[in-house]
N, C-alpha and C positions, 0 to 999 in steps of 0.2 A: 408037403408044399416046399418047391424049393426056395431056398434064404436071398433075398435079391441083395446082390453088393454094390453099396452107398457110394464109390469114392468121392473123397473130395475132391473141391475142382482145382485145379492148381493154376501158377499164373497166366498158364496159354491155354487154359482150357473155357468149352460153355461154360457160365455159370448154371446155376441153380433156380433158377426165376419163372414168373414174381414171384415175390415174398412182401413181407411188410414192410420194408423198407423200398421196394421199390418204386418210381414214380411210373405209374403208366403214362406214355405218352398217346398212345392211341387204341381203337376198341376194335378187334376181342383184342386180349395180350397173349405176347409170344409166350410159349411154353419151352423150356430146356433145360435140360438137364445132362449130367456123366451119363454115358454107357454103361449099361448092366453087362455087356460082355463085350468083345471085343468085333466078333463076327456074327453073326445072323441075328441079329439082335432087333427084336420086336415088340411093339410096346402097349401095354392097354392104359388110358389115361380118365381120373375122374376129375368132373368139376360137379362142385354143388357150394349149396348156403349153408350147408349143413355140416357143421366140425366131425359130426359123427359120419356122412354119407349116407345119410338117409335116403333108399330108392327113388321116393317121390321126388326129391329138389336134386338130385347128381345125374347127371351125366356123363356117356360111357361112350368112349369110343376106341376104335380095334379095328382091326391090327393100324401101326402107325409105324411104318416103315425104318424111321432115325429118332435120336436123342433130341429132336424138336417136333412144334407143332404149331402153326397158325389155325386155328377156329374155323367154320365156313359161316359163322355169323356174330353180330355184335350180342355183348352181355350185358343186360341190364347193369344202370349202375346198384353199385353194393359191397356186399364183401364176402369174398368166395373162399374155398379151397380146395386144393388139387393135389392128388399122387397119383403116382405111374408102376406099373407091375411090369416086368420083364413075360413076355410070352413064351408056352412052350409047346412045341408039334408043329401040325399044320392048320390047323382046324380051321374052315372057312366063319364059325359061328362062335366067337369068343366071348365069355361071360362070367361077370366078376366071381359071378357064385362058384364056379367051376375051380374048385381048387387042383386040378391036374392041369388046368391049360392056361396055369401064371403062378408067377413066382410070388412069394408073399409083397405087400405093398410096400412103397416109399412112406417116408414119413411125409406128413401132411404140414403144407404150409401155407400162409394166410393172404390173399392181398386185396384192395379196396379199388373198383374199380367207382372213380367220379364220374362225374354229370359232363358232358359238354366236348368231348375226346375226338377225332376225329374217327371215322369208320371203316376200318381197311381188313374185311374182312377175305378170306382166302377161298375161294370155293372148293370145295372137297373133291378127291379124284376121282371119283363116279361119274362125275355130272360136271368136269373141270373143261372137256373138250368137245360137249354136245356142241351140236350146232355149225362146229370149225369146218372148212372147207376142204376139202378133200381132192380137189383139182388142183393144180398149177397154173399159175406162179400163185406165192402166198408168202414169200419174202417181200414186203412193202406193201406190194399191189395184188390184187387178187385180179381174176377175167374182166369183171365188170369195173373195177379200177382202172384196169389198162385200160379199157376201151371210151372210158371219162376221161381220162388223160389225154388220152389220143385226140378224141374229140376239139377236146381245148386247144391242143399244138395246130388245129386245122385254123383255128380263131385267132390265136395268139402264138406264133414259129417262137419266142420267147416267153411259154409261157414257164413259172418257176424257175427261173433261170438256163431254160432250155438249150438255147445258142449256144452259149457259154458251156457248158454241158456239151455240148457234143462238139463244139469245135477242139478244146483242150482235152478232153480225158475220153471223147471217143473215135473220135479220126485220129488220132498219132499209133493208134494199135491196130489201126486196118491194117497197114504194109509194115509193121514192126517184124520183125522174125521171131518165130518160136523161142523162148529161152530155155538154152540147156540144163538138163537136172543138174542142179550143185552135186560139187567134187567134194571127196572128204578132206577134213584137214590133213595136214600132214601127219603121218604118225597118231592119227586121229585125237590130238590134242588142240585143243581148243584156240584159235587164232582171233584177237580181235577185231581186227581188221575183214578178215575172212567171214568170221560170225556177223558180222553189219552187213557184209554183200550176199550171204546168203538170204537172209530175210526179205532184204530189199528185192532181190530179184523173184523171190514169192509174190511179193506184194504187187509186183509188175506181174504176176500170172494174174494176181485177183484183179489189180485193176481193167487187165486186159478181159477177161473172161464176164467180169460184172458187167463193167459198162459198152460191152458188146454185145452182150445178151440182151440187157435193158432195153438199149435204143433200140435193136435189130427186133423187138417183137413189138416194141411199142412203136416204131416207123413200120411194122411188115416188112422189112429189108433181108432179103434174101440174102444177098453176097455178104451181109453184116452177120447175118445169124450164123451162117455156113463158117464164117472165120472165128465166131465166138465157139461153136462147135468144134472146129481143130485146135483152139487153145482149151478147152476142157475135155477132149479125149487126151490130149498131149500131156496134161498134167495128169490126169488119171492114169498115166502109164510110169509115172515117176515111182519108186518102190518105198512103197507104204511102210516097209522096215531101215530106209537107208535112211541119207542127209537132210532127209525133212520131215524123220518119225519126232513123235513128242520129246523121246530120250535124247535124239543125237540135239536137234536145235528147236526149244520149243517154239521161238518167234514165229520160225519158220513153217515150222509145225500148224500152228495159229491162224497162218495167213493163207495156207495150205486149203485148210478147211472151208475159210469162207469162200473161199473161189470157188469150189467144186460143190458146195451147197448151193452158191447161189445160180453158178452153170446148170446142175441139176436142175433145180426148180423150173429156171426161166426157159428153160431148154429141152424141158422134159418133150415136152409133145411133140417135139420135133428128131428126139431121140429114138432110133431103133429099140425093140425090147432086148436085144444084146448087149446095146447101148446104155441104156436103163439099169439092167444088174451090173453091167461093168463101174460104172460111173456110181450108183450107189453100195456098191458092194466096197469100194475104196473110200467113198462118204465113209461108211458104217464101220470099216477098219481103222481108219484115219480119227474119228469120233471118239469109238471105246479105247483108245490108247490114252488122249486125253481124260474120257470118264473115268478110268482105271487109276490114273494117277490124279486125280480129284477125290476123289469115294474111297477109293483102299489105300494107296499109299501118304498122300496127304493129309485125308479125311481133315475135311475144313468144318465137317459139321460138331468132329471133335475140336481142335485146335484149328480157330479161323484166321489167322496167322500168317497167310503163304499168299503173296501180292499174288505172283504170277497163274495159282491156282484158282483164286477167287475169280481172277479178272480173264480163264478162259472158261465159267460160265457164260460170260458175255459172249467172248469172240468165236469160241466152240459151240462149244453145249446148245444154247440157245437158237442160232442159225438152224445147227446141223440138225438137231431134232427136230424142229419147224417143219423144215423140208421133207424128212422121211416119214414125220405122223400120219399112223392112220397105214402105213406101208412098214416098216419095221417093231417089232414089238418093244426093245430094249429102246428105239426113242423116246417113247412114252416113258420109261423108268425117268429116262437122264433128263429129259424136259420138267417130269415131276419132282425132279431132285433140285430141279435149279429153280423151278418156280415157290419152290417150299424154303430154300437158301435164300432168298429174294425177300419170300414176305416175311422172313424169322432174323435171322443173322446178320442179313448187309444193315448196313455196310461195319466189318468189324474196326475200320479204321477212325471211326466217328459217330457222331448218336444227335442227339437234340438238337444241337446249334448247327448241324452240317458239316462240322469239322471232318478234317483230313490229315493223320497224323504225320502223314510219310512227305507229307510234304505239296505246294503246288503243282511240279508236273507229275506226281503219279495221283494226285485227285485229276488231271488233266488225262493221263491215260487211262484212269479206273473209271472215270463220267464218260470219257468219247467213247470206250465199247458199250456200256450197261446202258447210256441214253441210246447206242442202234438197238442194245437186245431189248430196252423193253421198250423202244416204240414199234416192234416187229411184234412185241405179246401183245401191247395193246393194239393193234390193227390185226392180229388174225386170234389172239385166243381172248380180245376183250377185258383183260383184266390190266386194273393202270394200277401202278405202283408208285405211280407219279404222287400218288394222296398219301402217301407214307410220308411226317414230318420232315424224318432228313431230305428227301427230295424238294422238300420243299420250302430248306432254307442251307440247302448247300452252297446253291449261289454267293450267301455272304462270304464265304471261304475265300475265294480269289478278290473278292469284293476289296475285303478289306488287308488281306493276308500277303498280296500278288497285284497291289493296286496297278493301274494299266501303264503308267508311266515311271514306271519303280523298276531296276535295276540292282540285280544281286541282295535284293532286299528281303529274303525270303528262306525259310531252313530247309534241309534235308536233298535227298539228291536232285541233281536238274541236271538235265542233257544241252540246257539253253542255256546253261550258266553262263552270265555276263553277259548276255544278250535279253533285250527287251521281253516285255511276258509275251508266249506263245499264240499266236494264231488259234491254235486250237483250242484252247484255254477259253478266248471270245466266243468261239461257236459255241462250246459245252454254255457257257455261261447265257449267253442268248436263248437256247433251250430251254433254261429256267426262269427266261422271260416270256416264253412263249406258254409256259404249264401258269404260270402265277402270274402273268401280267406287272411284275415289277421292270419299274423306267428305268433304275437305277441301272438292271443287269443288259438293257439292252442298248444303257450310256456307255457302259463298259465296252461290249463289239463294237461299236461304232468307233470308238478311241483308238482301239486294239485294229481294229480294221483301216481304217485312215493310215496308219502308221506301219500297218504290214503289208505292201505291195509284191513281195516276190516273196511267197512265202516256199516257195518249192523246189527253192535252191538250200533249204535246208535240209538234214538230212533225218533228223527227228520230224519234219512233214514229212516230207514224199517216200520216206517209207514206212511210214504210219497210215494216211489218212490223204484221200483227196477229196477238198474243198469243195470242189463244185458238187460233186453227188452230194456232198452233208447237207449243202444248200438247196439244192434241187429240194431233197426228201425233205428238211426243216420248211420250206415256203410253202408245199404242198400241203402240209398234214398241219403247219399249226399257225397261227394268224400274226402279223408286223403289230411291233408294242414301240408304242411311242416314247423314245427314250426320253429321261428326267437327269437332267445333272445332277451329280449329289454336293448338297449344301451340305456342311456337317455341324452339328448340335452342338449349343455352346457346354449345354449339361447334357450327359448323359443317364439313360435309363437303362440300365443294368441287367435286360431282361433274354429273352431267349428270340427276339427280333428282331431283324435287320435297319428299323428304321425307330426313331425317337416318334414321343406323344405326337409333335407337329409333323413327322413326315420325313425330317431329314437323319441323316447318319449320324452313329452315335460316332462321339468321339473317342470315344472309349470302350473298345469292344473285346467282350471274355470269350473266347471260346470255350468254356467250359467241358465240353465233352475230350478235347484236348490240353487243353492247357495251355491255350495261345493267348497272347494279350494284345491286341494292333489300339496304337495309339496315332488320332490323323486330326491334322489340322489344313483345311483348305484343301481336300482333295482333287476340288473341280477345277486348280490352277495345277499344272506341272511345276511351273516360275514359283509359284507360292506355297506348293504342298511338302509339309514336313510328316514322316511316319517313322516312326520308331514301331518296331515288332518282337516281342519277348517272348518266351517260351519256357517252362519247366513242366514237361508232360510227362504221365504217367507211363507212356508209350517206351520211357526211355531212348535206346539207340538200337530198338529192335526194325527191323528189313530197311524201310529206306528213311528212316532215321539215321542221328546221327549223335555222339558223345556230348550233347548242348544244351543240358538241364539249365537253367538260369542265364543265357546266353542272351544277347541283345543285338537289332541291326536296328542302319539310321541310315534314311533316306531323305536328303532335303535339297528344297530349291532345284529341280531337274537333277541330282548327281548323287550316286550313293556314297557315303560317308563313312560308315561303319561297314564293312562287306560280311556277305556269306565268299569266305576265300578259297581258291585252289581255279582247280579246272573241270570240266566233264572231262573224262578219257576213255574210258569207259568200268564197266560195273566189273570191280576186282580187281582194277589196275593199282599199282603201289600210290597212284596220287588218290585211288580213290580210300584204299583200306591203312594207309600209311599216314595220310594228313587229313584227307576230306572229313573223313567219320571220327576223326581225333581228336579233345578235346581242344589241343593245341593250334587246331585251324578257327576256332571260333572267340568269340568276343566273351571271355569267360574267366575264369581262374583254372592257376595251375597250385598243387600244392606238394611242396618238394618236389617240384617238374612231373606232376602228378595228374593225370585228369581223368574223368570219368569213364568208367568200362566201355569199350565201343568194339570187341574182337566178334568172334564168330560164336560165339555159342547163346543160343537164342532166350536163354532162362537167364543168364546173368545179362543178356541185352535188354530184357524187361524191368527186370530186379532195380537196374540201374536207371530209374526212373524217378521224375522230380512231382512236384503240383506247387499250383499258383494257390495263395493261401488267402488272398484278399485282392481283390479292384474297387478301386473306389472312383469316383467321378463329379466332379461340380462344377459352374464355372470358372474356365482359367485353371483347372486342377487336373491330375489325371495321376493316378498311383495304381502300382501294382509292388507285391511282397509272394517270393517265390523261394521255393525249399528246394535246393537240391543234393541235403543229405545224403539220401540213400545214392545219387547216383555214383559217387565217389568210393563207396564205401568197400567193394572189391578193390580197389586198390589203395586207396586212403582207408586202412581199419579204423586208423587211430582220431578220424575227422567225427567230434561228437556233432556240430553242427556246421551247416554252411546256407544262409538269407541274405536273397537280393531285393534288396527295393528301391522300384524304380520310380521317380516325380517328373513331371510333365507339366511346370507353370507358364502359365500366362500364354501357351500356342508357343513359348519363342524357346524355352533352355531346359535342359534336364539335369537332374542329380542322379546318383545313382550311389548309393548307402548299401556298402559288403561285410555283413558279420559272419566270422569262421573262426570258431569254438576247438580247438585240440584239446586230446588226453596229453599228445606233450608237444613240445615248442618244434615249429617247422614255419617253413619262410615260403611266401606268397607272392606270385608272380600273375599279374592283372593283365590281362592280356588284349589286344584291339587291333585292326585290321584293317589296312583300306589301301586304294588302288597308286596310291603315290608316296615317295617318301615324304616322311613327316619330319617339322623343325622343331626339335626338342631342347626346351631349355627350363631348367633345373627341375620343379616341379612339373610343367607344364608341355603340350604337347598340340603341334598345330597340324590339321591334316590339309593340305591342297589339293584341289580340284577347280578344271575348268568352270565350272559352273558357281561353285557355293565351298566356301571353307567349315571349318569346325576349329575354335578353340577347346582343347581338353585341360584339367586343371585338377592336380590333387589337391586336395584344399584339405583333408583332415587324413594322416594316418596313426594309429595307434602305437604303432612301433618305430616312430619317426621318419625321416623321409624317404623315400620310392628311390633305388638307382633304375632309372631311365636307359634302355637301348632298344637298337631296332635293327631288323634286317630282312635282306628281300630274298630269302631261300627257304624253298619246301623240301622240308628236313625228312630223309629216308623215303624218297619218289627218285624213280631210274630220272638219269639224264634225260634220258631219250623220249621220253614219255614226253616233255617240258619245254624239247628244242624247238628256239621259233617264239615261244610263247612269250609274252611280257611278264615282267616283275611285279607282284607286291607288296606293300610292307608291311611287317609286324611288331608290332611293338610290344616287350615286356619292360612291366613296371614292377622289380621287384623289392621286395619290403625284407626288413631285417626277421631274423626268426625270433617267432613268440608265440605263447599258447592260444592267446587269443589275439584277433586282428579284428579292427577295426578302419576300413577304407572309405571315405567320401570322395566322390569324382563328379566337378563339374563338365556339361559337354553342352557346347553353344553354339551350334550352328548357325551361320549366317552368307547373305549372297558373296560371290567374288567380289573382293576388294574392298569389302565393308566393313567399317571400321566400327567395333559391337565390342564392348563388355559385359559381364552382370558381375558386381561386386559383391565383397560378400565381408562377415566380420565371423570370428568365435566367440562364443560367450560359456566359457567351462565352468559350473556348477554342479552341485548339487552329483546325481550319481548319472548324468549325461552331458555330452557336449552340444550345446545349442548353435545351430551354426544360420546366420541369416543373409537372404541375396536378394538383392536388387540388382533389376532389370532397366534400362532406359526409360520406360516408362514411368518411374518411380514405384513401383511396385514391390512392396519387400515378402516373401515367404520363411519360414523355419523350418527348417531341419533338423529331428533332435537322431541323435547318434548314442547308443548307449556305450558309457565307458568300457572295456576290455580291462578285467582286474584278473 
């Protein structure tokens, strides 16, 4: 028998789950594990009640294609165990007994499934595609769809936003001219400029091609169909190995596919059979370039890790299979591959709370493609994935993370940076008002909508995503939710759901599967809503992260106060890997002009990871206590500790207590951010803005007082990148050198021209400094500071 090899799992790999430590959050549980080899690698897996494997109570299942597995049914509650044998040969009929046709077992390990779980069972790939339609279209609509659609447009010329719909995104592509294949770059290196108009003008094949096909079979329109037909032969002729294969530009690549999947489908029956191999025979080449660098070269099911491979299940995989099931055999693999990704692994950026660790807009571009692909699964293969937890409280993510009226208030990359939260942000977010009926998330569109009237003059919409079709397909398929303002909780409940005991928002919300902290006070006013948002994630500054373990932003009275700084320019430009991902662009510490690993190599951008250690919440309270030891610790060796904690009294002022522990003595530069120059005078620091100021105030340091400066340049970004662009400021507060530091900083927002203190006294005892502040109200809170000896 041969010896199966255990590896461990390391930090970018599947874990090993469940185990006894694991919480299930839903029934059956995923199964995964390391790879027993590297290629063909096949797996027999047992579950039973029985520590030993007792025939009667285990169950046996074979072959299992990957290092995962979803169930096809729920398991009693109980307490089970499971191991997995590496397969070997071909053998159609695999059996534990057979010691030639598996390698010896996994150790066995334990876990308890409770009472009460939801049930998101996976149905097994025998029996996964009975029933599925085998005609055309079967992207969205199926015959009898279209002909129910049709029906209604005869009732109602507006029906689902129909008008609308085909005045904007389907008549301007009738008399549009063909666009020509992208040119290569020059010297075939990489332009970004050049790379943004490649894609874009894909995306103008897909919109052309989609919503020409759509209307023209759902109107019977002849001269519509015919011109939807010469934009998807004309794309079909473009070369499948040039300017728009996966390698040269995948965006490209991405948006490649949907066109000609969805021209196919809707098109088919109107297609010659010459037409038919041609047009999918470039589908199916176009596809496996993608499946190939998903499966073999990426392998997400090993390390799930790679933004842009996760997220062209969605915009690939998913379509394209769709379309050719039932006609190509390898679409059923890559379909089965993504629907087993889907109910095992996703989302690897996030887990129980919803969270998204890369940040707003790429939970905004990682929700717009997976909400088309799986409402294309649930409407032709029936199976909703929508019942999987995270789906069903991702919402709070932007809820409270990207609230609708917040501005640069928010971590990790953004193409919208300093521009209001995204358009598409509200539609994902309405989607999960439409699966859950929460008011809150379709108070959000509506905020976000009202305020975004030209969204298609940007260039992160139009060539990403057009609104009217998202609209169309969302009114159709799922029902208008009565939006609810969010009131927010004066106490908070601490739990893994988006709303407190009474109904309203907490004030105080963990992200825990991340490590996010959103503190909100009066959300439902822009004039009155204060948010502070913290972060120390385990994620560290891995993909669209960024070097901002312990990092804080502040959003109040309509204007941001504390920024996320720099610019979008795009991904890999010097402002983005130079300052953006830097420790030095965010609201943090430097130590010895030192900050957190943020370079390119993907194990030290884990490594360099923080966690929030405590939230607490009552009311008039709000705290959080964050570790971002380890993130420093490639370049700070000698950093034995480094704790933020952050206080949130009374809705109006916060403190914010910095302990950093050395092996030897080095000097601390406190760092903070925002869109105007600030008036610095001795300890203290005032930031301006149109709307609402901030007084900042060192009020305790350990090593005596902070030299104060500030300046409006982004240090090692080309000119050129920056020309044109506005200024803004950074201020370092730095402290003399000493082993240990001890920093207290008041920060007190208040409206334009409003004349606000909170006063405060010291009281040094005993083996910490007590420091206490009163607010206008008369309210006094403590703050204990431990001495630095």
């Amino acid at each position: 028998m041969k010896t199966l090899f255990e590896p461990k799992s390391g930090l970018l790999s599947v874990p090993y789950q469940p185990d006894e430590e694991t919480k299930l959050l839903e029934n059956p549980p995923r199964f995964t594990w390391m790879p027993g080899q590297l290629e063909n690698d096949r797996y027999m897996l047992q579950i039973s009640s029985s520590p030993s494997f007792e025939t009667e109570v285990t169950t046996t299942i074979a072959p299992i294609p990957y290092n995962l597995y979803t169930p096809d049914h729920a398991l009693e509650p109980g307490t089970y165990y499971w191991r997995y044998a590496l397969l070997i040969g071909e053998q159609a009929d695999y059996t534990a007994e057979d010691g030639n046709s598996c390698s010896s077992w996994s150790q066995s390990r334990m876990f308890h499934v409770p009472e009460g779980l939801p049930k998101t069972p996976l149905p097994g790939r025998a029996a996964r595609y009975e029933g599925t339609n085998t005609g055309h279209p079967r992207l969205w609509l199926d015959a009898r769809g279209v002909e129910e659609f049709r029906e209604r447009l005869r009732n109602d010329d507006d029906y689902c936003g129909w008008r609308t719909f085909y005045e904007k995104s389907v008549v301007p592509w009738l008399d549009k001219p063909l666009i020509p294949e992208p040119e290569r770059y020059p010297g075939n290196k990489r332009v970004a400029k050049l790379w943004r108009k490649m894609y874009m003008d894909c995306q103008e094949a897909l919109y052309a091609i989609r919503h020409l096909s759509v209307a023209g079979v759902i109107l019977q329109d002849g001269t519509m169909i015919s011109k939807a037909k010469a934009w998807l032969l004309h794309a079909a002729s473009w070369d499948t190995e040039g300017t728009t294969s996966r390698d040269y530009n995948d965006e490209a690549a991405f948006r490649m596919v949907g066109a000609i999947a969805w021209g196919y489908d809707w098109l088919h029956d109107v297609l010659s059979a010459d037409e038919i191999d041609l047009v999918r025979g470039v589908l199916l080449r176009r596809t496996e370039q993608v499946a190939f660098h998903i499966m073999e070269r990426s392998k997400i099911h090993h390390v799930p890790y790679d933004s842009h491979a996760v997220r062209s299940l969605s915009s690939v995989l998913a379509p394209a299979c769709i379309a050719m099931l039932h006609e190509e055999a390898r679409a059923q693999a890559w379909l089965d591959y993504t629907l087993e990704y889907y109910a095992c692994l996703y989302s690897p950026w996030g887990g129980e709370d919803g969270g998204w660790a890369e940040g707003p807009l790429y939970w905004t571009t990682g929700m717009a493609f997976v909400i088309d692909a799986l409402n294309l699964i649930r409407n032709y293969v029936s199976i909703d994935f929508y019942k999987r937890p995270f789906f069903r409280r991702t919402g709070d993510f932007p809820l409270y993370c990207s609230s609708p009226d917040t501005i640069r208030a928010s971590f990790g990359d953004q193409s919208y940076l300093g521009e209001p939260v995204s358009l598409k942000t509200a539609f994902n977010i309405r989607q999960f008002a439409g699966i859950t009926g929460n008011g809150h998330y379709q108070w959000y569109f509506e905020q976000v909508a009202r305020a975004d009237t030209d969204p298609d003059t940007k260039f992160y919409n139009y060539g990403w995503w057009d609104f009217r079709f998202d609209d169309m397909l969302y009114r159709h398929d799922y029902p208008q939710v009565e939006a609810v303002p969010p009131s927010v909780a004066v106490s908070s409940v601490l739990d893994h759901t988006s709303e407190s005991k009474d109904g309203s928002l907490q004030a105080v919300k963990w992200f825990r599967d991340i490590d996010w902290v959103a503190m909100h006070h009066r959300m439902d006013d822009p004039d009155e809503h204060i948010m502070l948002l913290a972060k120390s994630s385990r994620y560290g500054s891995m993909s669209h992260s960024h070097g901002d373990q312990n990092g804080f932003l502040l959003h109040a009275y309509g204007e941001p106060l504390a920024i996320e700084s720099g610019y979008y320019i795009a991904f890999g430009s010097s402002m983005h890997m130079n300052w953006r991902r830097q420790t030095r662009s965010t609201n943090n510490i430097l130590i010895d002009g030192h900050g957190q690993y943020a370079g390119k190599d993907k194990v030290l951008c884990m490594e360099a990871g923080g966690k929030v250690e405590r939230v607490d919440a009552s009311p008039g309270y709000g705290y959080t206590r964050m570790n971002a030891t380890q993130a420093y610790r490639e370049n700070v060796p000698y950093l034995e500790r480094y704790v933020r904690e952050i206080y949130f009294f009374d809705e109006d002022y916060f403190v914010i207590v910095d302990t950093v522990d050395l092996v030897k003595p080095a000097s601390i530069e406190w760092l903070f951010h925002t869109l105007n120059r600030m008036k610095l005078s001795g300890q203290t620091f005032r930031v301006m803005g149109d709307k609402a100021e901030m007084e900042g105030r060192f009020v305790y340091s350990s090593s005596g007082d902070l030299s104060l400066h500030q300046h409006n340049q982004f240090t090692d970004v080309e000119p050129e990148e920056i020309e044109g662009l506005d200024n803004q400021w950074h201020l370092h507060a730095k402290t003399k050198s000493a082993q240990s530091h001890r920093i207290a900083t008041l920060l007190v927002p208040m409206k334009k021209d409003e004349s606000k203190y909170v006063s405060y006294f010291l009281d040094d005892q005993d083996h910490g400094v007590h420091i206490y502040f009163t607010n206008g109200d008369g309210k006094t809170r403590k703050v204990e500071v431990p001495k630095a000896y």
